[in-house]
C-alpha positions as a Markdown table, in Angstrom:
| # | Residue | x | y | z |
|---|---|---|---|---|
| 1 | Unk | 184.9 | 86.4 | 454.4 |
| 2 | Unk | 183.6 | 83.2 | 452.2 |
| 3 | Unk | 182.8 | 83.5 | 448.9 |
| 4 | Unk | 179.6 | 83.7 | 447.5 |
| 5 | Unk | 178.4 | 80.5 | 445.8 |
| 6 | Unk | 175.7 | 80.5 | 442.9 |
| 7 | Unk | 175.4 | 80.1 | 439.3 |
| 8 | Unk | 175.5 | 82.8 | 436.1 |
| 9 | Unk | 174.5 | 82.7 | 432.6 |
| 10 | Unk | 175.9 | 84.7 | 430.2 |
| 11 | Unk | 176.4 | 87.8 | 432.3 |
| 12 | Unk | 176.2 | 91.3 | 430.3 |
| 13 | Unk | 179.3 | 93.7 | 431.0 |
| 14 | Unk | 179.7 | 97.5 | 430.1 |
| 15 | Unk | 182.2 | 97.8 | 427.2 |
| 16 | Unk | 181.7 | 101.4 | 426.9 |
| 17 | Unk | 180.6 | 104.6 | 428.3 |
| 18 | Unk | 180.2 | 107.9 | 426.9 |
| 19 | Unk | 179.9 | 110.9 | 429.9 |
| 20 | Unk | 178.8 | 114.2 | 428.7 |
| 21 | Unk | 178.1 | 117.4 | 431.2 |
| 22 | Unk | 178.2 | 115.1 | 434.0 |
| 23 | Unk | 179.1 | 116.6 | 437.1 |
| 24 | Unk | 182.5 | 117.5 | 437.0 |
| 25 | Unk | 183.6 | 115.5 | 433.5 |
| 26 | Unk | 182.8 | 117.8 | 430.1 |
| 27 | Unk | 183.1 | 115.1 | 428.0 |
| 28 | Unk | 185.1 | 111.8 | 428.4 |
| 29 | Unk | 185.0 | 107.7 | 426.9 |
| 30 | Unk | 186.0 | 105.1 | 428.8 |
| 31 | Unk | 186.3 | 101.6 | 427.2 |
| 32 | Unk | 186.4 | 99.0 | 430.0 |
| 33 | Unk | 187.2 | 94.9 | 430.0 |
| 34 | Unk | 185.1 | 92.7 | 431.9 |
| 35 | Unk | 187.2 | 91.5 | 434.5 |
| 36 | Unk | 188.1 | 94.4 | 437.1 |
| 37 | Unk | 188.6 | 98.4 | 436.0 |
| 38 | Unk | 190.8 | 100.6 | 438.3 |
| 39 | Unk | 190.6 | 104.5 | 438.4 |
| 40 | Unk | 192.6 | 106.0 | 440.4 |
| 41 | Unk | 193.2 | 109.8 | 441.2 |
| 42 | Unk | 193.1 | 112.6 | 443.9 |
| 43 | Unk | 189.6 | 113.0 | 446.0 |
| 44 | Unk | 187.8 | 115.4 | 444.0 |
| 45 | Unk | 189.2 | 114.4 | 440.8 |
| 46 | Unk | 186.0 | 112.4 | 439.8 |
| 47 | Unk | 186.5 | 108.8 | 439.7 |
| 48 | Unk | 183.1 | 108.2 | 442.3 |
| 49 | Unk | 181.6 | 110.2 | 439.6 |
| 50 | Unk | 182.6 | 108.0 | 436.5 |
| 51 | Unk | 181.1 | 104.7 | 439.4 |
| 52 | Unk | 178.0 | 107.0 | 439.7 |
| 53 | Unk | 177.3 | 106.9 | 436.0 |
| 54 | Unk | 178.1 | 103.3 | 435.9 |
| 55 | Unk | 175.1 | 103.1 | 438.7 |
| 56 | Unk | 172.7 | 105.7 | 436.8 |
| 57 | Unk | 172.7 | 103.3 | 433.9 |
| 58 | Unk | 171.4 | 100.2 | 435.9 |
| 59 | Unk | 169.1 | 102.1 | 438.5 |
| 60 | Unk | 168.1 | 105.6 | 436.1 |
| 61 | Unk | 169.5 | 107.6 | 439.4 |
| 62 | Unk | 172.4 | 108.3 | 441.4 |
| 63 | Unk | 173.5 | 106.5 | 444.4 |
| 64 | Unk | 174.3 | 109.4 | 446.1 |
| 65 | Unk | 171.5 | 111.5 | 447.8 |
| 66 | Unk | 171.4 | 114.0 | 445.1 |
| 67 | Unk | 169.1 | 115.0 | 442.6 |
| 68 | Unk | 169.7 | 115.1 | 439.1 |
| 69 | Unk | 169.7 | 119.0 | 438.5 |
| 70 | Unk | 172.7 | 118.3 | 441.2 |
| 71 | Unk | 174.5 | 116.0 | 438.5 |
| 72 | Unk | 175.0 | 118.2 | 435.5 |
| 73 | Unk | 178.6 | 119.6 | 434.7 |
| 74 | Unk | 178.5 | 123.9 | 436.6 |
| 75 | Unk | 177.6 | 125.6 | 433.2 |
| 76 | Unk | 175.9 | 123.1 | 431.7 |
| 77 | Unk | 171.8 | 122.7 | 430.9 |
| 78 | Unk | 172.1 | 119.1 | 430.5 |
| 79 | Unk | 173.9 | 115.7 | 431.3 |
| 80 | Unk | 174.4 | 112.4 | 428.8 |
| 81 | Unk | 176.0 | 109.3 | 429.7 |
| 82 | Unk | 175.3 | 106.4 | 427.7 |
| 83 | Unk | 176.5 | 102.6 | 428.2 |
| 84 | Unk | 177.0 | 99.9 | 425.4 |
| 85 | Unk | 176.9 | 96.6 | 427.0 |
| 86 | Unk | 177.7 | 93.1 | 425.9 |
| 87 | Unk | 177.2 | 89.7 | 427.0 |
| 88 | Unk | 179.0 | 86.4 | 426.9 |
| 89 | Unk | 176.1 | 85.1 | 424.3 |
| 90 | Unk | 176.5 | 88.0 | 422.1 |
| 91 | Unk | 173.6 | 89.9 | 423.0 |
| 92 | Unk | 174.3 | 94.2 | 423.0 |
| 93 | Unk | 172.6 | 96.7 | 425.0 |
| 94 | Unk | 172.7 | 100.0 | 424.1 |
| 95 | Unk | 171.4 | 102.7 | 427.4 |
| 96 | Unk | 171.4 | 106.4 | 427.0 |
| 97 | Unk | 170.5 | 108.1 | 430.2 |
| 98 | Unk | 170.0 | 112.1 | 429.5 |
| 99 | Unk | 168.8 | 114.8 | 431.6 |
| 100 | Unk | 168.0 | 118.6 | 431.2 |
| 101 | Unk | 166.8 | 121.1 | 432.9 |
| 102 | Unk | 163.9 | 122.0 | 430.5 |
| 103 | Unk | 163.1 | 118.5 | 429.8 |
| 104 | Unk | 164.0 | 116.2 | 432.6 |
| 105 | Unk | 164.9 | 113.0 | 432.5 |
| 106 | Unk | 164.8 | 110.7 | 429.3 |
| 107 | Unk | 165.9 | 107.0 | 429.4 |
| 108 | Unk | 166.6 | 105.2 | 426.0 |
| 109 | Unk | 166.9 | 101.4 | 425.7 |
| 110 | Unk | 168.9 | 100.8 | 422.2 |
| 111 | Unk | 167.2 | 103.9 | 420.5 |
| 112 | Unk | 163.4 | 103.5 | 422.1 |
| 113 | Unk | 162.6 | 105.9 | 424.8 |
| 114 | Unk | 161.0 | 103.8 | 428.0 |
| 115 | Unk | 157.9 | 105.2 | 429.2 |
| 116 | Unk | 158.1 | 104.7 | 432.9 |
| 117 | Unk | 161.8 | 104.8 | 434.0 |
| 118 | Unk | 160.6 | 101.7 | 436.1 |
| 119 | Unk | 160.7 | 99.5 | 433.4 |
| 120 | Unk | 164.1 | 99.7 | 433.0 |
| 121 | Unk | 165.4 | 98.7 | 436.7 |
| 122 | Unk | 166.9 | 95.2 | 436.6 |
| 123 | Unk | 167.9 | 94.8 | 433.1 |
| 124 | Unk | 171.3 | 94.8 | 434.3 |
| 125 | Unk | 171.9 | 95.0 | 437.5 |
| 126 | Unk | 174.6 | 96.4 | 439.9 |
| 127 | Unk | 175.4 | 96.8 | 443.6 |
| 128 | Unk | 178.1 | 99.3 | 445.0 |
| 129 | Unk | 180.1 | 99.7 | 447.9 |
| 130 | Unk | 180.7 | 103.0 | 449.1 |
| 131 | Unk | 181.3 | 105.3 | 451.8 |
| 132 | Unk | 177.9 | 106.5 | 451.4 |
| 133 | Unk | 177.1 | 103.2 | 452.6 |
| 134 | Unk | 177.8 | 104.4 | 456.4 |
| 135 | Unk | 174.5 | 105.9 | 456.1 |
| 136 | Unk | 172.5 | 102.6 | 456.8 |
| 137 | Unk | 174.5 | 102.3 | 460.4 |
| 138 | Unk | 174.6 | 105.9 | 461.0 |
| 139 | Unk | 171.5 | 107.3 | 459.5 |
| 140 | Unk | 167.9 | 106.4 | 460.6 |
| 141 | Unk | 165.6 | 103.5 | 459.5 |
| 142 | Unk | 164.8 | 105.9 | 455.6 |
| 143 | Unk | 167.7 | 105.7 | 454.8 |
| 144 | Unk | 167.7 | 101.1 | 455.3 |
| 145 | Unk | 164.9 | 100.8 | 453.9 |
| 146 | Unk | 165.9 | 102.8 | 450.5 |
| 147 | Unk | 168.5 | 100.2 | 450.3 |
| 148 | Unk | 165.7 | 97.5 | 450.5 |
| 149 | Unk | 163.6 | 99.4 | 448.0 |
| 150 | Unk | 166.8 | 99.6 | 445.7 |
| 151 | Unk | 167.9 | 96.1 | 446.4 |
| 152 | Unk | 164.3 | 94.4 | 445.8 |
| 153 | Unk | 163.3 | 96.1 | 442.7 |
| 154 | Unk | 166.0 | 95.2 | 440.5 |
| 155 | Unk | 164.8 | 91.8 | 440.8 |
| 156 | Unk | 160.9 | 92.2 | 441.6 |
| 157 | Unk | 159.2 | 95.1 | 438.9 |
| 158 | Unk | 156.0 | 94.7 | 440.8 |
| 159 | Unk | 157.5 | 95.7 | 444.0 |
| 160 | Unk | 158.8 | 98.6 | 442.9 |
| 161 | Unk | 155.5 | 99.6 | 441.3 |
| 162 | Unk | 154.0 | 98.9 | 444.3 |
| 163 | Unk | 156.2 | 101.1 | 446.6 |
| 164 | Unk | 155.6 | 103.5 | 444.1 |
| 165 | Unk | 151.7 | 103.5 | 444.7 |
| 166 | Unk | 152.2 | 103.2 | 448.4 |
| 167 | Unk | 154.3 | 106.3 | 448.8 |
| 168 | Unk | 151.2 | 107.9 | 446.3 |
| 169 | Unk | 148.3 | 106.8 | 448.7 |
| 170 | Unk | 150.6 | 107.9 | 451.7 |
| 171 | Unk | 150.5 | 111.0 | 450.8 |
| 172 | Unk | 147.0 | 111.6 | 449.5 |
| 173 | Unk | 146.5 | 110.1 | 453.2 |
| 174 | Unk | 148.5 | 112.4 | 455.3 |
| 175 | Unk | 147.1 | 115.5 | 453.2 |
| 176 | Unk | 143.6 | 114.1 | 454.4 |
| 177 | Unk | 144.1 | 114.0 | 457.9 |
| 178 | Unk | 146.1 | 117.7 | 457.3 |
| 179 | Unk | 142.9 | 118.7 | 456.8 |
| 180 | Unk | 139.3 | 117.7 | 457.8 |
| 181 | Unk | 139.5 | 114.0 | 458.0 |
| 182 | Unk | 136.7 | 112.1 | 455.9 |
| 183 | Unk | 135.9 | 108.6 | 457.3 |
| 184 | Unk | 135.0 | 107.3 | 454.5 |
| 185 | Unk | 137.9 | 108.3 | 452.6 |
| 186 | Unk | 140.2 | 107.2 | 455.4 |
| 187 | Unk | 138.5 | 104.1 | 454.7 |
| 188 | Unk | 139.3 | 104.1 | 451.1 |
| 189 | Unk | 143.0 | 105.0 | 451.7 |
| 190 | Unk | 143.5 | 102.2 | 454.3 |
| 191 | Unk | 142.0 | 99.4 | 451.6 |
| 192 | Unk | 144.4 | 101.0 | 449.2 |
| 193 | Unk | 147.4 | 101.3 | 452.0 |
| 194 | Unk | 146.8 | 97.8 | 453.0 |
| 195 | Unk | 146.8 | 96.0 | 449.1 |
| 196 | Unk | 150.0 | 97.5 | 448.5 |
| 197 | Unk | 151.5 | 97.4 | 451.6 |
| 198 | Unk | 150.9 | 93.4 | 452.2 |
| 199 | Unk | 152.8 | 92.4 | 449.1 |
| 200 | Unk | 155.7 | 94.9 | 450.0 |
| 201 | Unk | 156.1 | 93.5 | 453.7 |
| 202 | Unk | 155.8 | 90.2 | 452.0 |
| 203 | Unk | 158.8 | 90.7 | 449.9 |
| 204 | Unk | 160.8 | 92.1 | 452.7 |
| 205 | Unk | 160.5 | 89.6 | 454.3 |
| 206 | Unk | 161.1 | 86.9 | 452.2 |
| 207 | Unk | 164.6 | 88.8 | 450.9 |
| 208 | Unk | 165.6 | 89.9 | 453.9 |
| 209 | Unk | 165.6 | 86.2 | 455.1 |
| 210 | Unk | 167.9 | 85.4 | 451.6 |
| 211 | Unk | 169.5 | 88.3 | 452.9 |
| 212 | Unk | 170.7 | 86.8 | 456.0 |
| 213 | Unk | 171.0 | 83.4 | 454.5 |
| 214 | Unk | 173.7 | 84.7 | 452.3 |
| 215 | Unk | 175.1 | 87.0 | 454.6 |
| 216 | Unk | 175.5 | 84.6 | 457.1 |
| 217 | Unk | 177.5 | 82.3 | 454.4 |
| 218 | Unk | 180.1 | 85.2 | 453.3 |
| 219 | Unk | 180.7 | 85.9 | 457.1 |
| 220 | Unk | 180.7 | 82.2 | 458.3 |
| 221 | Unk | 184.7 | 82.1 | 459.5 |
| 222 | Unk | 184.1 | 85.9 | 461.3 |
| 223 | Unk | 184.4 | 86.0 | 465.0 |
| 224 | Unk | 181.7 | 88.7 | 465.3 |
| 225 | Unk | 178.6 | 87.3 | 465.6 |
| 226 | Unk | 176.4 | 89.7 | 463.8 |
| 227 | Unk | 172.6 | 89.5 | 462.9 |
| 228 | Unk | 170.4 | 91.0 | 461.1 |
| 229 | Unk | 166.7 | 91.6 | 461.4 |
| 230 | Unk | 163.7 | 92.7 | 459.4 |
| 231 | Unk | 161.5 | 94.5 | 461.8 |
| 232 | Unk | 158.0 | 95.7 | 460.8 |
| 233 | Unk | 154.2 | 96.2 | 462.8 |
| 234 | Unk | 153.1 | 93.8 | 460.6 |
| 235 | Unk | 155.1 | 90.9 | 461.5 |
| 236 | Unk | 152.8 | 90.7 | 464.7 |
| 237 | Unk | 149.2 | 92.0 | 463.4 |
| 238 | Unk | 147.9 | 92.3 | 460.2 |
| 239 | Unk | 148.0 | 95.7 | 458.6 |
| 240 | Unk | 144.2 | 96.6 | 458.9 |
| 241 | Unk | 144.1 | 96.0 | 462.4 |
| 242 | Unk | 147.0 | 98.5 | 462.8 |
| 243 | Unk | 146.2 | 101.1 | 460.7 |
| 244 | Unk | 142.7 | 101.2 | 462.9 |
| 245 | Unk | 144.2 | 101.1 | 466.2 |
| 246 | Unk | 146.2 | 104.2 | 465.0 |
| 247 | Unk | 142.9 | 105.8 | 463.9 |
| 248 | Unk | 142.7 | 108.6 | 466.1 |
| 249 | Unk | 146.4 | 108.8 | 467.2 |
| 250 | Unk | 146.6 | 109.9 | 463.2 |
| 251 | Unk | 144.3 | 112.2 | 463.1 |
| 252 | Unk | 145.8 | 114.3 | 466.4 |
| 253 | Unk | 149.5 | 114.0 | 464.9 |
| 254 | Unk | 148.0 | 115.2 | 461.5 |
| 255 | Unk | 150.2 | 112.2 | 459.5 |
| 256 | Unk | 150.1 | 108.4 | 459.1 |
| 257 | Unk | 151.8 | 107.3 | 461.8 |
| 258 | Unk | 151.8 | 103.5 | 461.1 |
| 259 | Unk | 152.3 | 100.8 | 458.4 |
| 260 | Unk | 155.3 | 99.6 | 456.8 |
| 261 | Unk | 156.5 | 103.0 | 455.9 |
| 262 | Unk | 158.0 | 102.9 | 459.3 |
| 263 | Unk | 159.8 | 99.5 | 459.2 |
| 264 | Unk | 163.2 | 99.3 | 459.4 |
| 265 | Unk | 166.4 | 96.6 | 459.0 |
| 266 | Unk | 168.2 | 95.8 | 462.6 |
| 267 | Unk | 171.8 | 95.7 | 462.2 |
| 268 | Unk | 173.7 | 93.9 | 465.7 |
| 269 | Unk | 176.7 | 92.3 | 466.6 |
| 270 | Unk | 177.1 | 90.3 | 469.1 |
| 271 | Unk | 173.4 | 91.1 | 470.0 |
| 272 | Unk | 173.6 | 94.8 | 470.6 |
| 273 | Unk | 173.5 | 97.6 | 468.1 |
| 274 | Unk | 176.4 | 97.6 | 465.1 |
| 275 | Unk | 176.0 | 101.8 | 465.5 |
| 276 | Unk | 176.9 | 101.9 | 469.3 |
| 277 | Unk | 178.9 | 98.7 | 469.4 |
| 278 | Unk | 180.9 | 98.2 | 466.4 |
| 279 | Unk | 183.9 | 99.4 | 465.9 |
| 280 | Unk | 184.4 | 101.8 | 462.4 |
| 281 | Unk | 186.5 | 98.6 | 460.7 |
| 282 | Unk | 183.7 | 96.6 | 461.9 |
| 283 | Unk | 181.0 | 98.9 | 460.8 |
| 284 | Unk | 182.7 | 98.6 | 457.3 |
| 285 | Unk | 183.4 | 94.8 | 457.3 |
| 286 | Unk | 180.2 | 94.3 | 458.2 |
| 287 | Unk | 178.5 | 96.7 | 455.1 |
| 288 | Unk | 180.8 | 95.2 | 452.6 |
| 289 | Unk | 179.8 | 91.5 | 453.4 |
| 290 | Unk | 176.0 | 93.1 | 453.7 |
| 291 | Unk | 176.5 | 93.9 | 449.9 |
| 292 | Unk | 178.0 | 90.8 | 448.6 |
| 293 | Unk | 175.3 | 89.0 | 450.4 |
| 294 | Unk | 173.0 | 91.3 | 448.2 |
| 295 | Unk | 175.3 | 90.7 | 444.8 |
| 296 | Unk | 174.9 | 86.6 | 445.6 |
| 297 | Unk | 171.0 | 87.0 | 445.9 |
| 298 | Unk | 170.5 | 89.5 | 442.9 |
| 299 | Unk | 173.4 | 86.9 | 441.2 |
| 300 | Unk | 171.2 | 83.9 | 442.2 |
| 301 | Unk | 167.7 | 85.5 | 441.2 |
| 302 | Unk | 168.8 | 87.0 | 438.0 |
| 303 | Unk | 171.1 | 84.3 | 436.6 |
| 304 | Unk | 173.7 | 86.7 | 436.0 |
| 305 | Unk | 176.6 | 88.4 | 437.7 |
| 306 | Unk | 175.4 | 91.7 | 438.5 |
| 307 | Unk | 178.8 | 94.4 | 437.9 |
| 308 | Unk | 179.8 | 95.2 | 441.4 |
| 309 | Unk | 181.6 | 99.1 | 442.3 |
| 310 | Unk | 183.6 | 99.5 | 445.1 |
| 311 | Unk | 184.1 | 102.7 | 445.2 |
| 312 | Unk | 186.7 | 104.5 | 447.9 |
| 313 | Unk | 187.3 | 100.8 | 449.5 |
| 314 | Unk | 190.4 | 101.7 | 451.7 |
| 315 | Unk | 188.2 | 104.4 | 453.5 |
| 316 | Unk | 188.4 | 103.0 | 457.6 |
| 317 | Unk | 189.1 | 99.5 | 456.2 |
| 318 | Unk | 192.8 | 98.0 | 457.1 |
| 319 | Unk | 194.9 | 97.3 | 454.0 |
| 320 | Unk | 194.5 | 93.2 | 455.3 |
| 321 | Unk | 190.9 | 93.1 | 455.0 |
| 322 | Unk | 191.1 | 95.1 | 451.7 |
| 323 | Unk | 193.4 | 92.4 | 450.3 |
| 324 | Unk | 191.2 | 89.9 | 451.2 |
| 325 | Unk | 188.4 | 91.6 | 449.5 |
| 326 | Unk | 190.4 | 92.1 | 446.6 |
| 327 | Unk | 191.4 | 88.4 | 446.5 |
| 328 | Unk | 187.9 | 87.2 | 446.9 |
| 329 | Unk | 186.5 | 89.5 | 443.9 |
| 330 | Unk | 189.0 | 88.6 | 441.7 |
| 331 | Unk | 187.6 | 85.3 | 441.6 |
| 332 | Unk | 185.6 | 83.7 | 438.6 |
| 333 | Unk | 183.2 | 83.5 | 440.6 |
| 334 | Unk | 182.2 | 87.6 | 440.2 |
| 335 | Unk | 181.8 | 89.7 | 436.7 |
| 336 | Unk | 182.5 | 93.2 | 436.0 |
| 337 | Unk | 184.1 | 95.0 | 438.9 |
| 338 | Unk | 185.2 | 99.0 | 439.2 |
| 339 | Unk | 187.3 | 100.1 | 441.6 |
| 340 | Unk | 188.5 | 103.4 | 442.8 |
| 341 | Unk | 191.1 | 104.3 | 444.5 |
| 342 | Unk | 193.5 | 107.6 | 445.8 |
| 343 | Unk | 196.5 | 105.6 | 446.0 |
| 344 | Unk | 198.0 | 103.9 | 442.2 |
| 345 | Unk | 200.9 | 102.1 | 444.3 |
| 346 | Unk | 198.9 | 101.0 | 446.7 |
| 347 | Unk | 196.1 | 99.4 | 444.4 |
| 348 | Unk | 198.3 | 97.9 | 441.9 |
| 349 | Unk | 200.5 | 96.1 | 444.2 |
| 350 | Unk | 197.4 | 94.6 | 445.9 |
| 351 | Unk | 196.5 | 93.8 | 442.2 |
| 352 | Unk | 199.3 | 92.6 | 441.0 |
| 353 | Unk | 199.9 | 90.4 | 444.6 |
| 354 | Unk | 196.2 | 89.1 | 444.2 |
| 355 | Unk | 197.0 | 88.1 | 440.2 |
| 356 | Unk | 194.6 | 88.0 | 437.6 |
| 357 | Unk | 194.1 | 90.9 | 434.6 |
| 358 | Unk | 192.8 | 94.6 | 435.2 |
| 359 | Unk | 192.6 | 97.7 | 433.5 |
| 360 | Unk | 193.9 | 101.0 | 435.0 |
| 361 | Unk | 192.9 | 104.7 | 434.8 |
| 362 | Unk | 193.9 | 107.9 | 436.2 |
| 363 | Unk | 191.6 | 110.9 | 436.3 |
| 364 | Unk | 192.5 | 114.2 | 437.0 |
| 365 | Unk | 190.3 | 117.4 | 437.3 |
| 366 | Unk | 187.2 | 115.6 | 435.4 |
| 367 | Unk | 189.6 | 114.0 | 432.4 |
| 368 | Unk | 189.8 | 110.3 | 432.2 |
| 369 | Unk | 192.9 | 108.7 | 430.4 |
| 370 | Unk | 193.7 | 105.0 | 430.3 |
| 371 | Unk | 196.9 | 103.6 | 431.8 |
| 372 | Unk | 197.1 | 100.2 | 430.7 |
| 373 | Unk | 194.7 | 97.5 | 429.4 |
| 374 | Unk | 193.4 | 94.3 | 430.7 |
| 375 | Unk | 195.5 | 92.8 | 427.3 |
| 376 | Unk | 198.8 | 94.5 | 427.7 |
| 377 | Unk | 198.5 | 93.1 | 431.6 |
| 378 | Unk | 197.9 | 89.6 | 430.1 |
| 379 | Unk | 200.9 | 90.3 | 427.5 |
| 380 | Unk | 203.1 | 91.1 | 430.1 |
| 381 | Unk | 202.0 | 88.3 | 432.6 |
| 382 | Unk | 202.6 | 85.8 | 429.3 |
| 383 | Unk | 206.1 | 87.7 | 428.8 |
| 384 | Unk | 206.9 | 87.4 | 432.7 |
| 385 | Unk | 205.9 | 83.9 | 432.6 |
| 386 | Unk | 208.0 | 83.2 | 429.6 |
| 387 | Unk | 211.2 | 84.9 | 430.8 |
| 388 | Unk | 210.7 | 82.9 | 434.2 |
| 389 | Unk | 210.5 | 79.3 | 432.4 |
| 390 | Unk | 213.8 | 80.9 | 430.1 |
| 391 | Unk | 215.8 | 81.4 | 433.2 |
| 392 | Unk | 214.6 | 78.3 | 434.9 |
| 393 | Unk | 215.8 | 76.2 | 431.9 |
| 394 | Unk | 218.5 | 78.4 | 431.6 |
| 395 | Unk | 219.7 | 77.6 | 435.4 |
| 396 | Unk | 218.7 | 73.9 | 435.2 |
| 397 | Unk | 221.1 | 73.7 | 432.1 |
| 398 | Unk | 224.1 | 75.2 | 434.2 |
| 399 | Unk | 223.7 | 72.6 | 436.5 |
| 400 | Unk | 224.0 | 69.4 | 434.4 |
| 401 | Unk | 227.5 | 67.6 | 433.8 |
| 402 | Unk | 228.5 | 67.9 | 430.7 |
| 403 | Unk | 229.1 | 65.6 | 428.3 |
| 404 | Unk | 232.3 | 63.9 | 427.1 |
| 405 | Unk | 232.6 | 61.9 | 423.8 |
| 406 | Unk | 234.9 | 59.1 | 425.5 |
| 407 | Unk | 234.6 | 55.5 | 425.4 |
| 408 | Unk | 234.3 | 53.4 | 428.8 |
């Protein structure tokens, strides 16, 4: 893997976050640096939830397939986390994401409630690696184009508002033909299904290309040859012309059965299909350089460094490849990172190996405590550093001839 190249201005980073009720943490605060953050603990002990958080902040929902009922602490009516962010320029953000039970789900941008959560993707954005991320290979084509939906609308508000009123004519639609069908209506629908749908194949397309582009860049030294393809009806024919052919095939299935709700991202290596073909290593190499191609194009769009959360990364990836990941985020060239881990030693000697400052915590049964801090890790690299250049003078002195105040 190659590193990513594009530009950043004045990235924002989280310097704090507050978890109340949420899932299994009562009530922690974690104060992070903006270099890389490590918590580290047994499965189960809640460090994927603390990443989760991180991710409900920038996307107002988890990144696992869970509802948000599903996210409040057993006992609880509610959850709270909120984020204070910072950025190189000085500029603060203050996000409070809560959600109840009675209520439902309020978003706060420093103090002033949004009124369409939509409005909020983007503002800082994020991309995580996970085990959930098997899904894409292993799961069918709802599952890839979620990630697309995700992926596209924290840099494109009008695609995501235009997914959302897709999905709202799609169902109008299918509860039409459920019924009695009405031509005319089905008329109406398909205008409607075709306006929106257009401009979302249309940005599909065009990221899914930056997509590859990138993608193509991180893997360039990779033996695998492995490609990547947007495939969609409405590559071929225009969307009208579909949704007519399917006219009657609709109305006998009772549902929509064409239109770019059924497209789908092909994932191959070495031209056959990355589920059937590719090994689990390679199914995993392959998803983590499909996200940093995603975190260069949301980098390059936005003109920031989004944070980036690997979360679980040794999970059916070899320590090698993991230390080359490591190596390759601990560059300047990324922001914010978290990272999670069950193994302490293991992470902090690839860490420590790869150089470069990080803060460390261990959680345990929903509590979070800190182990060290990005600036006692600097301290003790200066101290280290010093000691070294004490000893080496220290030796080189020992091996000088000494001096003698005689005369020639």
């Amino acid at each position: 893997m190659s590193c990513p190249d594009f530009l950043y201005f004045c990235p924002m980073h989280l310097k704090k976050i507050a978890l109340l009720n949420f899932k299994n943490i009562p009530q922690e605060e974690l104060v992070l640096c903006p270099g890389i953050n490590c918590l580290v603990g047994d499965n189960g002990a809640g460090k994927t939830n603390v990443v989760d958080a991180v991710y409900y902040l920038s996307m107002c929902k988890s990144s696992l397939q869970m509802t948000d009922g599903q996210s409040i602490r057993h006992g609880a009516d509610f959850f709270l986390v909120e984020g204070t962010y910072a950025s190189d320029a000085g500029k603060r953000e203050t996000i409070v994401c809560s959600f109840s039970r009675k209520g439902g789900k309020v978003l706060k941008r420093n103090g002033k409630e949004y009124e369409r959560l939509s409005d909020h993707v983007g503002l800082i954005p994020a991309v995580i690696v996970s085990p959930a991320d098997s899904a894409l290979i292993s799961d069918d084509a709802d599952e890839r184009r979620r990630y697309l939906n995700a992926f596209i609308s924290q840099l494109d508000r009008a695609y995501l508002g235009s997914v959302m009123r897709y999905n709202a004519v799609l169902a109008e639609r299918n509860r039409l033909l459920k019924t009695r069908p009405d031509e005319t209506m089905l008329q109406i629908y398909d205008m409607q299904l075709c306006e929106h749908g257009k401009a979302i194949h249309a940005r599909r397309q065009e990221f899914a290309e930056r997509l590859t582009t990138a993608y193509s860049r991180i893997l360039s030294g990779d033996r695998e040859q492995v490609e990547l393809h947007y495939k969609s009806e409405l590559n071929d024919r225009p969307f009208e012309e579909i949704l007519l052919d399917a006219r009657q095939k609709d109305i006998v299935n009772e549902f929509t059965t064409a239109g770019i709700h059924r497209d789908d991202l092909v994932l191959k290596i070495g031209g056959y299909p990355l589920r059937k073909y590719g090994s689990q290593g390679q199914q995993k190499s392959f998803l983590i350089a499909l996200k940093l191609a995603q975190y260069a194009v949301v980098a390059q769009a936005k003109g920031e460094r989004p944070i980036l959360l690997l979360d679980d990364l040794f999970d059916k990836l070899d320590a090698g490849r993991v230390e080359q990941l490591i190596r390759l985020v601990s560059d300047d060239t990324f922001g914010q990172i978290l990272i999670t881990d069950c193994n302490p030693t293991r992470l902090k000697r690839i860490l420590d190996k790869a150089g470069g400052d990080y803060t460390l915590f261990s959680v345990a049964e929903g509590a979070v405590t800190q182990e060290r801090n990005a600036a006692e890790s600097s301290e003790k690299a200066t101290e280290n550093a010093a000691k070294d250049a004490a000893a080496n003078a220290e030796k080189e002195q020992s091996l000088r001839p000494e001096s003698t105040d005689e005369q020639p």
